[in-house]
TORMI-573062 format. One line per 3 residues: number of its first residue (from 1); their letters; for each residue x, y, z of C-alpha. Coordinates in nm, 4 decimals. Example, Ala and Ser with C-alpha at 12.3 -4.5 7.8 and 13.67 -1.06 7.14 Angstrom:
% residues 2
1) as) 1.2300/-0.4500/0.7800; 1.3670/-0.1060/0.7140
% end
This chain:
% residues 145
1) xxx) 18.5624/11.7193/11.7537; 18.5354/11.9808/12.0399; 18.2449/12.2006/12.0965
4) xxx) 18.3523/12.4711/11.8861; 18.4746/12.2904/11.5972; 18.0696/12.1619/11.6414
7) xxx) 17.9336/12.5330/11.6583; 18.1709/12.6367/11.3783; 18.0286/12.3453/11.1412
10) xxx) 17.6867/12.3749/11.2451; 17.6712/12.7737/11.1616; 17.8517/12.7104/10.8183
13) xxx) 17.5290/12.4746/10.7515; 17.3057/12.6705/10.9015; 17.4044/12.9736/10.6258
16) xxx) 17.4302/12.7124/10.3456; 17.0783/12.5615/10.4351; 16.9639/12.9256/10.4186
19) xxx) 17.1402/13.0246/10.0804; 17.0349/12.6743/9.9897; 16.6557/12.7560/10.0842
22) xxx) 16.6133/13.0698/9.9134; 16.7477/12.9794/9.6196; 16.4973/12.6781/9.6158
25) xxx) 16.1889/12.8874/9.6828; 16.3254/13.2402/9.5458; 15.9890/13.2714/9.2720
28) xxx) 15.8271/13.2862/9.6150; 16.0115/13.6207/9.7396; 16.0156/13.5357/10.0932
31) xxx) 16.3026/13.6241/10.3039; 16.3898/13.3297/10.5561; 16.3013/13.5564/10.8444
34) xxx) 15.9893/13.5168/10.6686; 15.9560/13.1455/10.6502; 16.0927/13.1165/11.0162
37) xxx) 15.7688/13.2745/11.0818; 15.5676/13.0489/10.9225; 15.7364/12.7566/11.0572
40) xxx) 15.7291/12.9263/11.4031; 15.3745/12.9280/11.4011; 15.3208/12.6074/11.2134
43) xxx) 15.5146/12.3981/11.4610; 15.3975/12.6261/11.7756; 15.0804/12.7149/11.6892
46) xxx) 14.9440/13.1089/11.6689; 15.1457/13.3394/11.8976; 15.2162/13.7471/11.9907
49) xxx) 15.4462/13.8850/11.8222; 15.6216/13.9221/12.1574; 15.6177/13.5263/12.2508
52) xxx) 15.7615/13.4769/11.8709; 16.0514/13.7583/11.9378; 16.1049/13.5394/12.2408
55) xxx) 16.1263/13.2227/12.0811; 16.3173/13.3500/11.7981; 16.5471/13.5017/11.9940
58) xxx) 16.5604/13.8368/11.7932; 16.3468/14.1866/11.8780; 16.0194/14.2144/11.8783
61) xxx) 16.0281/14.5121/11.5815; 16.2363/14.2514/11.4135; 15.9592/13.9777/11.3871
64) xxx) 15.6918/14.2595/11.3444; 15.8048/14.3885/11.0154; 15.8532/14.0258/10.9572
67) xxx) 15.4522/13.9852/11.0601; 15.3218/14.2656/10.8457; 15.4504/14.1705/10.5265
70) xxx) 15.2754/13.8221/10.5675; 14.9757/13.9813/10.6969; 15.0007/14.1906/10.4098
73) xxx) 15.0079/13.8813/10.1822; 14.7589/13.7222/10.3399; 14.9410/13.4343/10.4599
76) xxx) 14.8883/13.5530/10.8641; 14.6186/13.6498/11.0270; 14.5154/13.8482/11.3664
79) xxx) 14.2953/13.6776/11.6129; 14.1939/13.7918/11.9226; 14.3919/13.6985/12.2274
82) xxx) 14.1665/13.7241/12.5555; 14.4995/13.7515/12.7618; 14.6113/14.0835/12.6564
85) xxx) 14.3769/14.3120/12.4546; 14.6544/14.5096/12.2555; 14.9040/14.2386/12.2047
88) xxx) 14.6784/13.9817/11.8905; 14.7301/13.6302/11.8108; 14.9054/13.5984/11.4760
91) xxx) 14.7735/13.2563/11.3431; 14.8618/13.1028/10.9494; 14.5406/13.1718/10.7353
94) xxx) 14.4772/12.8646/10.4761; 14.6921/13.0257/10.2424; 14.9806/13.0735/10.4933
97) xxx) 14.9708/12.6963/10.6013; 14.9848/12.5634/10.2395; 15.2710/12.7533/10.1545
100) xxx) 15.4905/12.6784/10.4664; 15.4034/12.3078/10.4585; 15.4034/12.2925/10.0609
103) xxx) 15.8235/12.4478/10.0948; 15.8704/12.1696/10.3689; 15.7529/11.9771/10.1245
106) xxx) 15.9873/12.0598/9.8375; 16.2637/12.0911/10.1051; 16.2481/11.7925/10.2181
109) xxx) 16.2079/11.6119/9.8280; 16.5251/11.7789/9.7308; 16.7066/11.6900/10.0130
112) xxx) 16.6436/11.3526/9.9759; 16.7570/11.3218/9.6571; 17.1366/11.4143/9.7496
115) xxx) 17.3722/11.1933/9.8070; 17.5376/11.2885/10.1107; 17.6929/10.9671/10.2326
118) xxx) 17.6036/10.9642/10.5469; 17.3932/10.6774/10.6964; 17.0547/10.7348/10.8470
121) xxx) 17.2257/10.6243/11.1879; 17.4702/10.9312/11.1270; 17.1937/11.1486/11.0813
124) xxx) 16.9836/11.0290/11.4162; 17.2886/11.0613/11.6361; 17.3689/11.4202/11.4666
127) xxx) 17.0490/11.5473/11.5299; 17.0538/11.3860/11.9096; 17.3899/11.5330/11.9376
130) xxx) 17.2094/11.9235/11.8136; 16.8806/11.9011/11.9871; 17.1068/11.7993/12.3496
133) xxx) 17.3102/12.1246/12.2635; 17.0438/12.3427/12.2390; 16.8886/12.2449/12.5272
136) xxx) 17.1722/12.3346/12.7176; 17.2149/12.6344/12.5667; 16.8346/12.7164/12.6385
139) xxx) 16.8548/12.6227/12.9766; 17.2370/12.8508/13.0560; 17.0588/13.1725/12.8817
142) xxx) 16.7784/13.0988/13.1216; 16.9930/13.1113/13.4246; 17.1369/13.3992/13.2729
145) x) 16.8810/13.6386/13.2302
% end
């Protein structure tokens, strides 16, 4: 398979995965800009809203309005960041980090119950094959900017 037969199969499963997400957690009424937040922070740890926009890959007023509907819900919270006095850490609140880990959760329960047939092998050597792609791609957009 050639690179772009790759990228063309991996963004037709990243869409299902997200269609496939939401539908899983829709009593929830997150969007999965939402959740990418959570998992942003739960993986990364608190952040700006500038460092997430960064990471993310996406504007800054993008992951904002994403931030203030969680802070509304009380799943984020603003700490104080002695770096930059205008620019707060957004950090998960309690509430926050039992709902992002208690989707991975079901997530990862109803994924293991389908039968995909694809070996465990398959699935290490797919995921090598992804995480080596991204890196390049981090690393060309970096001699880019």
């Amino acid at each position: 398979m050639s690179p772009g037969g790759l990228f063309d199969e991996t963004r037709l499963l990243f869409q299902a995965l997200k269609e496939w997400s939401e539908t899983l957690h829709a009593e929830l009424g997150l969007t999965a800009a939402m959740r990418g937040v959570l998992e942003l922070i739960l993986l990364g740890g608190p952040s700006t809203v500038p460092g997430m926009a960064r990471a993310r890959g996406v504007s800054r007023q993008h992951v904002q309005q994403q931030v203030d509907a969680l802070l509304e819900r009380d799943f984020l919270e603003r700490q104080a960041n002695p770096a930059h006095r205008r620019s707060s850490m957004i950090a998960l609140t309690d509430k926050g980090h039992a709902l992002i880990q208690n989707m991975r959760a079901d997530e990862l329960n109803a994924l293991s119950r389908m039968q995909v047939g694809v070996s465990d092998n398959a699935m290490l050597d797919a995921a090598q094959v992804l995480s080596a792609w991204r890196v390049a791609l981090q690393r060309d957009r970096g001699t880019r900017l």
